[in-house]
C-alpha positions in Angstrom: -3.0 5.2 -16.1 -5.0 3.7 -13.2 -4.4 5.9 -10.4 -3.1 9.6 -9.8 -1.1 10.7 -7.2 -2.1 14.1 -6.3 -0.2 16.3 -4.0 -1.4 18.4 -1.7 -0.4 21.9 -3.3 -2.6 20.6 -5.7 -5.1 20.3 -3.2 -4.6 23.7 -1.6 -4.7 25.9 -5.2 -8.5 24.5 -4.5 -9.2 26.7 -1.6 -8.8 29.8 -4.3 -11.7 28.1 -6.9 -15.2 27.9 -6.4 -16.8 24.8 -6.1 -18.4 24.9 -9.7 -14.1 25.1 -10.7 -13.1 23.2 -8.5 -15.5 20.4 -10.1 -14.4 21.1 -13.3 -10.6 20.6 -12.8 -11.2 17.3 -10.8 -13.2 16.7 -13.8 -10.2 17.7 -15.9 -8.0 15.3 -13.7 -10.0 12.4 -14.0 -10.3 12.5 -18.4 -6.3 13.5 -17.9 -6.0 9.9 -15.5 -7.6 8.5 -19.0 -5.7 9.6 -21.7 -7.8 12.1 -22.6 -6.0 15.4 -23.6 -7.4 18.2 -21.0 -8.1 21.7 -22.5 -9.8 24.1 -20.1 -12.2 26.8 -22.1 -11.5 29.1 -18.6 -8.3 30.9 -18.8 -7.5 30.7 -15.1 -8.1 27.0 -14.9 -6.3 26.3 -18.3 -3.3 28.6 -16.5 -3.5 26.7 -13.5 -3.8 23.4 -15.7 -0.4 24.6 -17.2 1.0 24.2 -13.8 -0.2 21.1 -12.4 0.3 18.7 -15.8 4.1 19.1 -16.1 4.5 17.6 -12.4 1.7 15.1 -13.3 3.9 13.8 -15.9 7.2 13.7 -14.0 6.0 11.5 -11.3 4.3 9.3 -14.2 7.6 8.9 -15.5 9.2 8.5 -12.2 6.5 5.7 -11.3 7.3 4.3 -14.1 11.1 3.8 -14.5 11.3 2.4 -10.9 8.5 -0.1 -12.2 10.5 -0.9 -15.2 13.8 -1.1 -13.0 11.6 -3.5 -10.5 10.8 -5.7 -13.1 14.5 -6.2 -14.6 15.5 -6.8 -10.8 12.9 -9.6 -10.7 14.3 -11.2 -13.5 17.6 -11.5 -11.9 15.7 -13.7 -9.5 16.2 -11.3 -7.0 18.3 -11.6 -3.1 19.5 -15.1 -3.1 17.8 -17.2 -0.3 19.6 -18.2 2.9 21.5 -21.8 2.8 19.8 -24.0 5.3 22.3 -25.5 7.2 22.0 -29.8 6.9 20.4 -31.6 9.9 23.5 -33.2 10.8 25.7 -30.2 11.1 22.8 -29.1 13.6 22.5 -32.5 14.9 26.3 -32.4 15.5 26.5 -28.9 16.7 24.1 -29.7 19.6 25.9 -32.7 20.6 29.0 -30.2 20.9 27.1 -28.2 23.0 25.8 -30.8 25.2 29.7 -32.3 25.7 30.6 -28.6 26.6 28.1 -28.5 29.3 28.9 -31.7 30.7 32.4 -31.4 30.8 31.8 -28.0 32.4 29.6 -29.7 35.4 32.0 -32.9 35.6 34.8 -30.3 36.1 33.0 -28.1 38.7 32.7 -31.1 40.7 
């Protein structure tokens, strides 16, 4: 895993740690981020570990289906691109537009 997404009530169980724990669970985080397994010799950090792995997890698994679902959708060759129209409908289109006009001011006269 390259990155981790961490929320911010993962953030705010810091406020309750001292720095020194605080430390070590970041510390935790980061080995967890790569592939190491994280076991926590303090009870309240392994308890609050407990809590925060499970959700760790689900938005790995999240990330990675809608990666997985991005790729199969790439393979489709995804949204078809506009048709260009050909120059000389656009050539003959204007000429339309330019008969309109005249005809309007010929008219008015």
């Amino acid at each position: 895993m390259k990155n981790l997404l961490i929320y911010g009530s993962i953030l705010d169980m810091l406020d309750d740690l001292t720095n020194e724990e605080a430390g070590i669970l970041f510390k935790g985080l980061n080995d967890y981020r790569n592939g190491k397994e994280v076991v926590f010799e303090d009870r309240y950090l392994q308890g609050l570990w407990k809590g925060i792995k499970p959700n760790l997890d689900t938005m790995k698994d999240n990330y990675d289906k809608k990666v997985n679902a991005n790729k199969e959708n790439g393979k489709k060759g995804g949204r078809p691109r506009k048709q260009e129209q050909p120059l000389q409908q656009l050539l003959n289109e204007e000429d339309e537009i330019e008969q309109y006009i005249t005809n309007k001011l010929i008219t008015k006269n």
